[in-house]
C-alpha positions in Angstrom: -96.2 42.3 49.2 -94.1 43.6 46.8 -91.1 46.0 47.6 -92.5 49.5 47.7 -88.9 50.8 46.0 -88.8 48.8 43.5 -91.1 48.7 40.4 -92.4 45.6 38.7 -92.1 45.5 34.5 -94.0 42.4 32.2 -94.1 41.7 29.0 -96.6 38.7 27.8 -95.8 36.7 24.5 -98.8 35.8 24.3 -99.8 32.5 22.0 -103.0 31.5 20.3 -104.0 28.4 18.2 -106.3 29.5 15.4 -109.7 27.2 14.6 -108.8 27.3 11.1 -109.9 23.6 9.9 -106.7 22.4 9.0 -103.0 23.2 9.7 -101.0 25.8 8.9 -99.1 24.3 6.0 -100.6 21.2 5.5 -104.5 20.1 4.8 -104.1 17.9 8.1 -107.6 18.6 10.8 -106.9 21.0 12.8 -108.7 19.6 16.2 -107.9 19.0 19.7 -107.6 16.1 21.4 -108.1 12.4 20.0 -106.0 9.2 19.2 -102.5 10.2 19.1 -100.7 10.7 16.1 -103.6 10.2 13.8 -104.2 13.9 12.0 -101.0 13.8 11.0 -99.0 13.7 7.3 -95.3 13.8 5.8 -95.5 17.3 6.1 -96.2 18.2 9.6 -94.4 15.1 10.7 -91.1 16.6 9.1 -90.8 14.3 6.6 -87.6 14.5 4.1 -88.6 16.6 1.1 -92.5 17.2 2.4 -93.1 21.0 1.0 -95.1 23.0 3.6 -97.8 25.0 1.8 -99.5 28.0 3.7 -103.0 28.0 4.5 -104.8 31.3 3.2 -106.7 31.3 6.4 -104.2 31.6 8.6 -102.9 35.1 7.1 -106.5 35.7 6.9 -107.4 35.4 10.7 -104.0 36.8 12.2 -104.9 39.9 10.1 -108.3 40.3 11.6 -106.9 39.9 15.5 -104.0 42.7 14.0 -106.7 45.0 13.3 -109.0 44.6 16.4 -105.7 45.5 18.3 -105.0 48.6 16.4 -102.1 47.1 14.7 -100.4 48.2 11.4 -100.6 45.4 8.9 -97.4 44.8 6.8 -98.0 44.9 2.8 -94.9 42.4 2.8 -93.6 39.8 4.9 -92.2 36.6 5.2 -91.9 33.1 7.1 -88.5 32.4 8.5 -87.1 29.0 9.9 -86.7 29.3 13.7 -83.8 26.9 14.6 -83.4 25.0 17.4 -83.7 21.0 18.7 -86.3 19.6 20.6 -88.0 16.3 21.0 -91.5 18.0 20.3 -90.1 20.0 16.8 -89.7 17.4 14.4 -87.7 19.2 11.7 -85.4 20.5 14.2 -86.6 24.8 13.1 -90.2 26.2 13.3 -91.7 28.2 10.5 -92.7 31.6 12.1 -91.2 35.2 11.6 -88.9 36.9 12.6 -87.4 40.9 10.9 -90.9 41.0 8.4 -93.5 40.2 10.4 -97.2 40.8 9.4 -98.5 43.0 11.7 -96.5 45.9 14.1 -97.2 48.2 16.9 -100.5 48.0 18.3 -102.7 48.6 21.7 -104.9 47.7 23.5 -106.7 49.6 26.8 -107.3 47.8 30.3 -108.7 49.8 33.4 -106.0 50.1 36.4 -107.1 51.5 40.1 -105.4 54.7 38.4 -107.5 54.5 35.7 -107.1 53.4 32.2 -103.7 52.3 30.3 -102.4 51.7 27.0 -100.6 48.4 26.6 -98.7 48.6 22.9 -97.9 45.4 21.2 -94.6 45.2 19.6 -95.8 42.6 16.4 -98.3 39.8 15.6 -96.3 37.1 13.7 -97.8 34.0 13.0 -95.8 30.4 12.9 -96.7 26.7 13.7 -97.4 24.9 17.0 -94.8 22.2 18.0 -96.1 18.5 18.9 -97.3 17.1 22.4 -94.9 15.7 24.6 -96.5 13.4 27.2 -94.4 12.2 29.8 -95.6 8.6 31.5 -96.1 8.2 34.8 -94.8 5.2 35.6 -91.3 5.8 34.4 -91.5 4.4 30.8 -90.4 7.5 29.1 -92.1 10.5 27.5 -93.9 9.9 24.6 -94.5 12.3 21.3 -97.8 13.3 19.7 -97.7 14.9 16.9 -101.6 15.8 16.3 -100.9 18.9 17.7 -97.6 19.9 14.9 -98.4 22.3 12.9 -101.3 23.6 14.4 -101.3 27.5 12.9 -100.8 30.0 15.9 -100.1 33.3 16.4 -97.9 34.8 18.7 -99.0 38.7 20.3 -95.6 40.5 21.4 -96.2 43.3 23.9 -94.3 46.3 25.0 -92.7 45.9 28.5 -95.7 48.3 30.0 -97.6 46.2 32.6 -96.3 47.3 36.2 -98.2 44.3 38.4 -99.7 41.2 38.0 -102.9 42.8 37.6 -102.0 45.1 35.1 -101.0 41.5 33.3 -104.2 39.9 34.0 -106.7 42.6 32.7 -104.6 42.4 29.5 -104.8 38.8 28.6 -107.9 39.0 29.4 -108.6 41.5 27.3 -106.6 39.7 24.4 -108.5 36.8 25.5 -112.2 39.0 24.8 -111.2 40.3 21.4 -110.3 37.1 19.7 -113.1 35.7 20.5 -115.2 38.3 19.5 -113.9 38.3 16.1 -113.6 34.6 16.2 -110.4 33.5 15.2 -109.7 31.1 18.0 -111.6 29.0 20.8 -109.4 30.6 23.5 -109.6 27.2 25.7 -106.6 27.8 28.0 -107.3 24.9 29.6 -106.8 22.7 26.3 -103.8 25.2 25.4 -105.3 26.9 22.6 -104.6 30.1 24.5 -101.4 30.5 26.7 -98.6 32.8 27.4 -94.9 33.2 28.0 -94.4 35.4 31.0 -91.5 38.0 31.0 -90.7 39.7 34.6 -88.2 41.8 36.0 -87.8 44.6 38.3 -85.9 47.6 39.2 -85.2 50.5 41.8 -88.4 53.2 41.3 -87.1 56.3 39.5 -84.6 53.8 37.4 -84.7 54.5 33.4 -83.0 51.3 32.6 -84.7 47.3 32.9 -83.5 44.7 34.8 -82.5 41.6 33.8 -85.7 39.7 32.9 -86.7 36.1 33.7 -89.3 33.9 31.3 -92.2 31.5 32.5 -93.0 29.4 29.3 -96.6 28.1 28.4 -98.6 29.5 31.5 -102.3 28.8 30.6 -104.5 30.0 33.3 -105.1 33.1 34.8 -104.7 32.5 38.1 -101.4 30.8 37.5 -99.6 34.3 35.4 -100.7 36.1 38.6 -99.0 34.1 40.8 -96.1 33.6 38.9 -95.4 37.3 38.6 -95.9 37.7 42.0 -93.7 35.4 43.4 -90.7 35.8 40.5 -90.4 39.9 41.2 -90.5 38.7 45.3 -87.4 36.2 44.6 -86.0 38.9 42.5 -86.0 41.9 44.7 -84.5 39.4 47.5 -82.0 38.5 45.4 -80.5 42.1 44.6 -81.6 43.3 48.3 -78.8 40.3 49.1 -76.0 41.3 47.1 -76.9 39.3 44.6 -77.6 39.6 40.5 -80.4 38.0 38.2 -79.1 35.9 35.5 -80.9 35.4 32.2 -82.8 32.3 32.8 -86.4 30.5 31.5 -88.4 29.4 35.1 -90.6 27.1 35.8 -93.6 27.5 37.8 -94.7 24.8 40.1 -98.5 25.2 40.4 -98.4 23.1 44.1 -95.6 25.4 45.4 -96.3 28.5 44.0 -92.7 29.0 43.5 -90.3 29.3 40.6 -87.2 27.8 40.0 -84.7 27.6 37.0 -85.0 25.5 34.4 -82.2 26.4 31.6 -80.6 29.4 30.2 -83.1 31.5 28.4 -81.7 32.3 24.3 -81.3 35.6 22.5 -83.1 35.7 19.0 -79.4 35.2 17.5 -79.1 31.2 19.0 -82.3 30.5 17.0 -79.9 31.3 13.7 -83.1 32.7 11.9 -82.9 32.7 8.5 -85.9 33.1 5.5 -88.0 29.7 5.2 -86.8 28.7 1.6 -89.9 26.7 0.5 -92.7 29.7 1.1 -92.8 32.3 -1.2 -93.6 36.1 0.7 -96.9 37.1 1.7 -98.0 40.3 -0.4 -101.4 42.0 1.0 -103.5 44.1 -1.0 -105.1 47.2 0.7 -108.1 46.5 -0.9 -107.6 42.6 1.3 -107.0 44.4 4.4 -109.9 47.1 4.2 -112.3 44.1 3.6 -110.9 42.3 6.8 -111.2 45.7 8.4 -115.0 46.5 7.6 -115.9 42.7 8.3 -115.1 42.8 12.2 -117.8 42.9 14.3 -117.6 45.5 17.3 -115.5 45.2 19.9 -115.8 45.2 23.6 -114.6 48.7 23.6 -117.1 49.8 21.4 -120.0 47.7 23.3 -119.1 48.8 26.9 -119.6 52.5 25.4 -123.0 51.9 23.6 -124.5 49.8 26.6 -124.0 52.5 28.9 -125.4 55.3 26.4 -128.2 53.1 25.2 -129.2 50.8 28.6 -127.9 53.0 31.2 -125.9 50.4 32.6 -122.8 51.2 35.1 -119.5 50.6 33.7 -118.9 47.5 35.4 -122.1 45.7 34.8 -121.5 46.9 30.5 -117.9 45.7 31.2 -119.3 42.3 32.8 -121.7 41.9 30.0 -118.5 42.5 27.0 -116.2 40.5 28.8 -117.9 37.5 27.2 -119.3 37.2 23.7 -121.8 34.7 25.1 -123.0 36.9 27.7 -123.1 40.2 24.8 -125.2 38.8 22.4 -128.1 38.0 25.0 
């Protein structure tokens, strides 16, 4: 139970691999699974002087999923290098974006006991997904495969607005329900194609500023974000009911436990030393491109929930059981 004078705040990054067919700058498959390091080429294996190329449909799809969540879509952006070393990034940066991205301040609705709330969404950038790591059990190492490098994602930034755990779960489920309505991506969190980094802190009630914030990387079920909130604002609001202060920090979440402990220091954008990816050129949209996109989605949960109370007299939580699935909706 969580500390009546203190208020909960969470902000969700969350991440989604998009079913184009193949990578986002190379003409590598884009599929789950298989023989390791087999869909893979000098370009998304980092190879010196491999050019990335972007694919058309990735700009394409995270423009749709900026629409269905109300966002503005940029007429210019740009892809940025995202610097930083890790076993799984094999070029040492990321392509994503960073100051220009392609799509800003959006919303979505979820219903709360209190009714419904608007979530806003900070920016929709796209960028690449990073290799597998796979760590052996038996003490031989961890070993690298780099099928999944390059795989096109985007990344959906919210606003700091969610006040519980369940404010964050009817979101990304909500999230969840509108990409794959306008079918951009499988949403198969348990394959990772759909997972979220998880950003909690608390302070007293009536206070104007945040707390310090803590981030859970890569959660990718449900049940897990809820549980991870929970128990992160509980050690918080211990800590500073102890004296004591939070520090900056990534967590991990053990799933047995239920707790979270610290795993490193978590950076500010200025560690990553972003800077403009020199081998893209800038993305330039036409209004006439984004009106297409615009008139080619197919409606929305939103829009459903409404029409299947008004045309089948249904309650709203039997038309909102139908819309949560697409499966479910078009029976």
């Amino acid at each position: 139970m969580i500390n009546e004078n203190y208020e909960v705040v969470v902000g969700l990054e969350v991440h989604c691999e998009l079913s184009t067919k193949t990578k986002a700058f190379c003409s590598c498959e884009n599929k789950f699974g298989g023989t390791p390091n087999t869909r893979v080429c000098p370009i998304c294996l980092g190879m010196p002087g491999a050019l990335p190329k972007l694919n058309e449909n990735v700009v394409k799809y995270a423009v749709k999923a900026g629409l269905a969540t109300n966002c503005s879509i940029a007429e210019k952006s740009k892809n940025d290098r995202k610097n930083y070393f890790y076993p799984d990034l094999p070029k040492s940066y990321q392509i994503s974006q960073f100051d220009e991205p392609l799509c800003n301040h959006g919303y979505v609705t979820i219903e709360t006991p209190e009714g419904e709330k608007k979530i806003n969404i900070l920016r929709i950038h796209i960028e690449e997904d990073a290799a597998n790591l796979n760590h052996d059990n038996f003490g031989r190492g961890t070993f690298v495969d780099f099928n999944r490098s390059g795989v096109p994602l985007i990344e959906i930034v919210s606003e700091p607005d969610m006040r519980s755990s369940g404010e964050a779960d009817a979101y990304i489920r909500k999230i969840k329900s509108i990409l794959e309505y306008i079918e951009v991506s499988d949403c198969k969190m348990e394959q990772g194609s759909l997972r979220a980094d998880v950003n909690v802190s608390v302070r007293k009630k009536g206070s104007k500023e945040f707390g310090t914030r803590t981030e859970m990387k890569n959660m990718s079920s449900f049940r897990s974000i809820v549980r991870a909130i929970d128990y992160e604002a509980e050690r918080q609001i211990a800590e500073l009911e102890a004296g004591g202060t939070i520090s900056q920090d990534t967590m991990r979440f053990d799933e047995v436990s239920g707790k979270t402990s610290v795993m490193r220091s978590k950076e500010n954008a200025d560690d990553y030393r972003y800077f403009p990816e020199p081998d893209l050129v800038g993305i330039k949209l036409s209004k006439e491109y984004v009106e297409e996109l615009r008139n080619s989605l197919p409606e929305l949960p939103e829009s459903r929930i409404k029409r299947y109370m008004a045309d089948y007299d249904l309650s709203l939580k039997a038309a909102k059981f139908v819309t949560d699935s697409k499966y479910y909706s078009k029976l």
